[in-house]
N, C-alpha and C positions, 0 to 999 in steps of 0.2 A: 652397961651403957651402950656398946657397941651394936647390941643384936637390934634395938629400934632400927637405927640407922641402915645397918643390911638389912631388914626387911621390908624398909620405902625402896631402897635400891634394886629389891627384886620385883617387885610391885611398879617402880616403870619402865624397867626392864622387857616384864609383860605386856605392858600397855602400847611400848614400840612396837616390838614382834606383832602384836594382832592389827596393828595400823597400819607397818608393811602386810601384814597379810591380806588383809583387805585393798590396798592397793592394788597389789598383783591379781585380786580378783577382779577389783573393777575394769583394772588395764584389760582382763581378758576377756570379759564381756565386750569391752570396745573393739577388739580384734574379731569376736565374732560377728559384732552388728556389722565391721567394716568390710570383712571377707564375705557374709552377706548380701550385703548390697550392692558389690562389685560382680559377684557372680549373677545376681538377678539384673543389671544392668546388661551384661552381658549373655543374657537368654540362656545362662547355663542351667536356670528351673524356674518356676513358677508357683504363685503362692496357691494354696488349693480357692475354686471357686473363679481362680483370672482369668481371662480370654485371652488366648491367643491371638496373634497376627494375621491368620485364617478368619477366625469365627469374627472376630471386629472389622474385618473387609467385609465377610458374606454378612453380617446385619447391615451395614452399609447397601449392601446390595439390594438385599429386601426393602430398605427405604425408598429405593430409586425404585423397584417396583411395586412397590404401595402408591408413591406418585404418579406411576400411569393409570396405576387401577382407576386414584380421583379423578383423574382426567377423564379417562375413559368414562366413569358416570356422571360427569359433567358436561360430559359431550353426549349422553344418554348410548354409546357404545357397547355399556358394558354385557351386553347380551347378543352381541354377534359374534357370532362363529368362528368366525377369523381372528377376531380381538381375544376373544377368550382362550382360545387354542396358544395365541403367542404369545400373551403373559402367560398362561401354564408351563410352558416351554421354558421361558424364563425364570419361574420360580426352580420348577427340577433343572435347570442349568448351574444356578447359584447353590441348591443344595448340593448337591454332586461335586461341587468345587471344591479340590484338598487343598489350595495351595491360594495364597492372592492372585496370584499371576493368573489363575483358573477360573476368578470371580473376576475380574477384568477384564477376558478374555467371553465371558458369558455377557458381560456386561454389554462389550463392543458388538457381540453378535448379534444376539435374543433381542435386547432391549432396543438395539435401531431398528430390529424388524417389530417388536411391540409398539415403535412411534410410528413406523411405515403402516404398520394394520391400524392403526388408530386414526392415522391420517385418511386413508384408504375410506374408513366409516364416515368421517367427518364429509369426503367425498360423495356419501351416499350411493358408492360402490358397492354390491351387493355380493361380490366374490372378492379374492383375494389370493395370491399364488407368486412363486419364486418366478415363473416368468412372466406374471405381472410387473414383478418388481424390477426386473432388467428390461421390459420393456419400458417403464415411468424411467430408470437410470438412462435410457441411451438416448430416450426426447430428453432428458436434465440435461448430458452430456452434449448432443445437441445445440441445444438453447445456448448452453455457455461459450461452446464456440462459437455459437453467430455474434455472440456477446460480444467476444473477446476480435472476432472479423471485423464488427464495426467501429471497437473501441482502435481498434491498430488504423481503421482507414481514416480515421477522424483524427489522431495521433500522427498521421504521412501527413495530412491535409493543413493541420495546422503546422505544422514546421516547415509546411512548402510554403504556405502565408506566411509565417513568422520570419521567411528567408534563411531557416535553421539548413532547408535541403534543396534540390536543385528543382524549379518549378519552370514546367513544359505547358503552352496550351495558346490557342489563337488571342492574337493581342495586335499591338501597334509600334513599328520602329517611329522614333521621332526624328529628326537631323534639326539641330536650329546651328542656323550660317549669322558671323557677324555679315554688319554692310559691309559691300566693297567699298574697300578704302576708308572707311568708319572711323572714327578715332575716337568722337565723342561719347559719354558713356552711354547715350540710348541707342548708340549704333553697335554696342558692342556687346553680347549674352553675358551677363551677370549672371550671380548666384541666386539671386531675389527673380529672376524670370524663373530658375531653376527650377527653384522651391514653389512658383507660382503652377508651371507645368505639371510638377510632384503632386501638389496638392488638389488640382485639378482631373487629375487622374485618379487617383484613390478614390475624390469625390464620386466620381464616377462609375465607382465599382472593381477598380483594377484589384487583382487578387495581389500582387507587386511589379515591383519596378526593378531597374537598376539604370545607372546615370556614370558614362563610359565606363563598361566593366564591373562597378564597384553595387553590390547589390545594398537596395536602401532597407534598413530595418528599423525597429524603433528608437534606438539610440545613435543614428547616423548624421553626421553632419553634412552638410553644403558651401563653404565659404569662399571667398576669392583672396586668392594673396600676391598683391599686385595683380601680374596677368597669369597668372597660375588658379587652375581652379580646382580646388582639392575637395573629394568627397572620400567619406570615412579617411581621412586625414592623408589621401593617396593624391598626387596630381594625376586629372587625366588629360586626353588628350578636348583641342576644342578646335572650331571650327572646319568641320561641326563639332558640337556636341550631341553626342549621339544618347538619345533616354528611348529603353525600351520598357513594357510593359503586358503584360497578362490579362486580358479580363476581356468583353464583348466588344469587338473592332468597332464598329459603328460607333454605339455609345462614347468610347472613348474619343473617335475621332472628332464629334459634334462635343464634344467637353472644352477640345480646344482651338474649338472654331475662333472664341474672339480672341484667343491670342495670339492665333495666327494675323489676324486683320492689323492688329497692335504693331505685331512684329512687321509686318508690310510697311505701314504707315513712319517708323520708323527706320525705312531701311534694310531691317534685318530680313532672314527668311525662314520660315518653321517650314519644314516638309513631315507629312505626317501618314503614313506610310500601314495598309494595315493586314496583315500575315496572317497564315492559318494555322503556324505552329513559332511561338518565342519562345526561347530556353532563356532562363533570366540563372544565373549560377549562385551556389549559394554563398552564403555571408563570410567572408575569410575574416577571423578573429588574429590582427596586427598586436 
């Protein structure tokens, strides 16, 4: 009765054993796919048939010169001398190349002189040469400093108008005197003549101004506080108040012919004064 019984117990006994066994096989298939793919991650080999990090640059590269070639018969180029010679140049550049760094390097050389020879055709140039091409580089270079000359002068020009820098150039002192002995307020310079004389100027063409000292900008004030007269929030001094100005004397002076007459008729006196060189100082940020 006993031997049944031992012989199920040897029977799954077996069936353990070949379960672990199978186990530890599958475990180590998964060690190998794992150290597999850690090493191919790590470019320690390659599967047969992959590209390397070379050869997937240099096809790269040969796309970029497949795209000049369309160019070039799109631009009906592809049969001049020049043109044809530089992409050659550029194909044995890229094949020659061991290394990315080396099809990069062909890249940056060959293939701007294959857009230079292509441009050159499009030019309807009929030659083509390395001292052509530094001479086209030194009229570019050229060019861009006078670029870069005009863009700096128009950059000085506008921040001596904007009041950013100190701006020199024939212009107009103005002097406006209360009445003597004046008390009442049309006998006395306000902020509103100020800003009338301000506004009269600029009309006029003034490139700026300043109003005792304090240079006017776009965000400058004029106010009276009691008998204090404060621009950009400074008191200056008054009687006179002294306003000078930049721009063509004449013009300026005929701008403020009738307020001069105003200020007469009133009392007051505008003198208007007109110089061959005013420094107007620039904007001091309080």
């Amino acid at each position: 009765m006993a031997l049944p019984a031992l012989s199920r117990w040897r029977s799954q006994g077996d069936s353990r054993e070949r379960l672990l066994r199978l186990l530890f096989v599958f475990a180590a298939i998964l060690l190998v796919l794992d150290s597999v793919a850690l090493a191919r991650r790590m470019s320690m080999f390659r599967f047969p048939g992959e590209m390397d990090d070379a050869e997937m640059v240099r096809r790269g590269g040969y796309a970029v010169a497949a795209h000049l070639r369309a160019l070039a018969r799109k631009a009906g180029a592809q049969d001049v001398p020049y043109v044809q010679d530089a992409l050659s140049r550029l194909d044995a550049a890229i094949g020659l190349a061991a290394s990315p760094a080396e099809v990069a390097r062909a890249l940056c050389v060959e293939a701007r002189d294959a857009e230079e020879a292509l441009r050159f055709a499009r030019a309807g140039l009929t030659s083509w040469s390395r001292d052509e091409q530094e001479r086209q580089a030194r009229q570019e270079i050229q060019r861009l400093q006078e670029e870069i000359r005009v863009m700096r002068d128009d950059l000085a020009r506008l921040r001596e108008e904007a009041g950013a820098a100190e701006l020199t150039g024939p212009g107009v002192t103005i002097r406006a005197y209360d009445a003597e002995d004046g008390y009442r307020t049309r006998e006395i310079v306000h902020e509103r003549d100020i800003k009338e004389i301000l506004n009269l100027l600029f009309y006029a063409g003034a490139r700026g101004a300043e109003v005792g000292g304090q240079r006017i900008v776009a965000q400058s004030s004029v106010r009276c506080a009691g008998p204090v007269i404060l621009v950009n929030q400074q008191p200056i001094s008054v009687n006179p108040v002294v306003i000078e100005a930049v721009g063509d004397p004449p013009a300026l002076s005929r701008a403020l012919a009738e307020v001069g007459t105003r200020f007469t008729r009133d009392g007051k006196r505008l003198e208007v004064k007109e110089d061959a060189a005013v420094t107007l100082a620039a904007y001091k940020r309080r």
